[in-house]
C-alpha positions as CSV (number, residue, x, y, z in Angstrom):
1,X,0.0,0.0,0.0
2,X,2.8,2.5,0.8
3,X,4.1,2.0,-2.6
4,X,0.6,3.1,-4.1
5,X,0.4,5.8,-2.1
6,X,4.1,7.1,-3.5
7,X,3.3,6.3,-6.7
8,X,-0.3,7.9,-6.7
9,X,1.6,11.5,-4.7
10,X,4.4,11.4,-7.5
11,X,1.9,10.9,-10.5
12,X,0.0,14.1,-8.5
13,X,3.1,16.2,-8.6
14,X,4.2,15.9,-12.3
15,X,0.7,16.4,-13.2
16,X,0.4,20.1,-11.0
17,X,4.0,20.8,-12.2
18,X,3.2,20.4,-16.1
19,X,-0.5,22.4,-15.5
20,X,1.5,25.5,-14.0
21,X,4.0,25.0,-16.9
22,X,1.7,26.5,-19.5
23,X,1.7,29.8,-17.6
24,X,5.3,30.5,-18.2
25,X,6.6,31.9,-21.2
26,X,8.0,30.3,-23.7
27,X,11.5,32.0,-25.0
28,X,11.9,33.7,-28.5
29,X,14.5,35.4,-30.2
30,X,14.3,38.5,-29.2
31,X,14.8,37.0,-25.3
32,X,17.5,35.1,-26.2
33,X,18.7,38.6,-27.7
34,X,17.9,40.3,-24.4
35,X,19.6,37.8,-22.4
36,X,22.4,37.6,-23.9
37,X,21.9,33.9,-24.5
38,X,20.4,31.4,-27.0
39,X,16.9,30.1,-26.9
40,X,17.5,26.8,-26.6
41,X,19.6,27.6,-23.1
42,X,16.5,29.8,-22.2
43,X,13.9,26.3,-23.1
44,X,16.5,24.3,-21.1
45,X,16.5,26.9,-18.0
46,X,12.6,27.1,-18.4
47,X,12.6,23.4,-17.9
48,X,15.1,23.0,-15.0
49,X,12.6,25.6,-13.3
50,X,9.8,24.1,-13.7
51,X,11.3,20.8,-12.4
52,X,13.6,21.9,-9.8
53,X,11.4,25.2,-8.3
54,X,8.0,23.7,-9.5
55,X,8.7,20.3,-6.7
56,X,8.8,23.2,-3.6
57,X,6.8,25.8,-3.9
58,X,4.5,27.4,-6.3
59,X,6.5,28.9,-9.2
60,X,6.7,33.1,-9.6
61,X,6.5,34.3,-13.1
62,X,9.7,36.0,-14.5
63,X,7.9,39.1,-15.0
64,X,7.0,39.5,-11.5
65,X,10.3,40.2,-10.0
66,X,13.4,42.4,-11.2
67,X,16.8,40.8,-13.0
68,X,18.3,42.3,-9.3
69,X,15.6,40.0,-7.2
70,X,16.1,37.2,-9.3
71,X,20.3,37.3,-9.0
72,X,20.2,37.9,-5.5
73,X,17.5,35.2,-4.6
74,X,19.2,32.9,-6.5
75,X,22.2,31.4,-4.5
76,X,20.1,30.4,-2.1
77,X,17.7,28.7,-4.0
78,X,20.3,26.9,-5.6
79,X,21.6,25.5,-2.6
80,X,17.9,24.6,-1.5
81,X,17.2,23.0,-4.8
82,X,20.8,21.3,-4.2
83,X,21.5,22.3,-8.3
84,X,24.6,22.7,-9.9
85,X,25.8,26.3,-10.9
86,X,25.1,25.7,-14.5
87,X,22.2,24.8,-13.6
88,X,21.0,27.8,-11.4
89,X,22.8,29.9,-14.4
90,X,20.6,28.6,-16.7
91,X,17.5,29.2,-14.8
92,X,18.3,32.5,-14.0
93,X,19.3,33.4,-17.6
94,X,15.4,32.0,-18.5
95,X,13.6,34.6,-15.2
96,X,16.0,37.4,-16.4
97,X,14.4,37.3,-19.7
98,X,11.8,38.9,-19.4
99,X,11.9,40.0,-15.7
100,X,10.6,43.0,-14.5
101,X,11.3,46.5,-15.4
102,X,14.1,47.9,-12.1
């Protein structure tokens, strides 16, 4: 029974992470352009957000935050998430996208 009730709490949790997915943006050009980066590093830090962020708390939307909030709040996210430094690179290149206005 205890290996239902994982199963049935881990199928729960990919389905919530992939609904909330959606609401982020997908990266263009023009943010690659902006960020200094490609899109297809932007689609990969979009992803290891979703998946690393999405398993602790609700995710924030880019644009909600400033490229100054995002930097500083970071490094200690990563070391939450336990992700590498690529990795938390790559995530913060994707929320710098299209952060907010400072």
């Amino acid at each position: 029974m205890h290996s239902k009730n994982r199963i049935w709490f881990l199928s729960l949790t990919v389905v919530w992470l992939y609904a909330c997915s959606p609401a982020l943006y997908t990266p263009i050009q023009a943010d690659a352009e902006h960020s200094g980066t490609t899109v297809e590093s932007l689609l990969i830090g979009r992803e290891l957000y979703a998946k690393s962020c999405g398993s602790c708390h609700n995710l924030h939307l880019p644009e909600k935050y400033t490229r100054k909030h995002w930097e500083e709040k970071m490094p200690e996210m990563q070391q939450k998430a336990k992700i590498s430094y690529s990795e938390a690179k790559l995530i913060t290149n994707f929320l710098v996208a299209r952060s907010k206005a400072e």
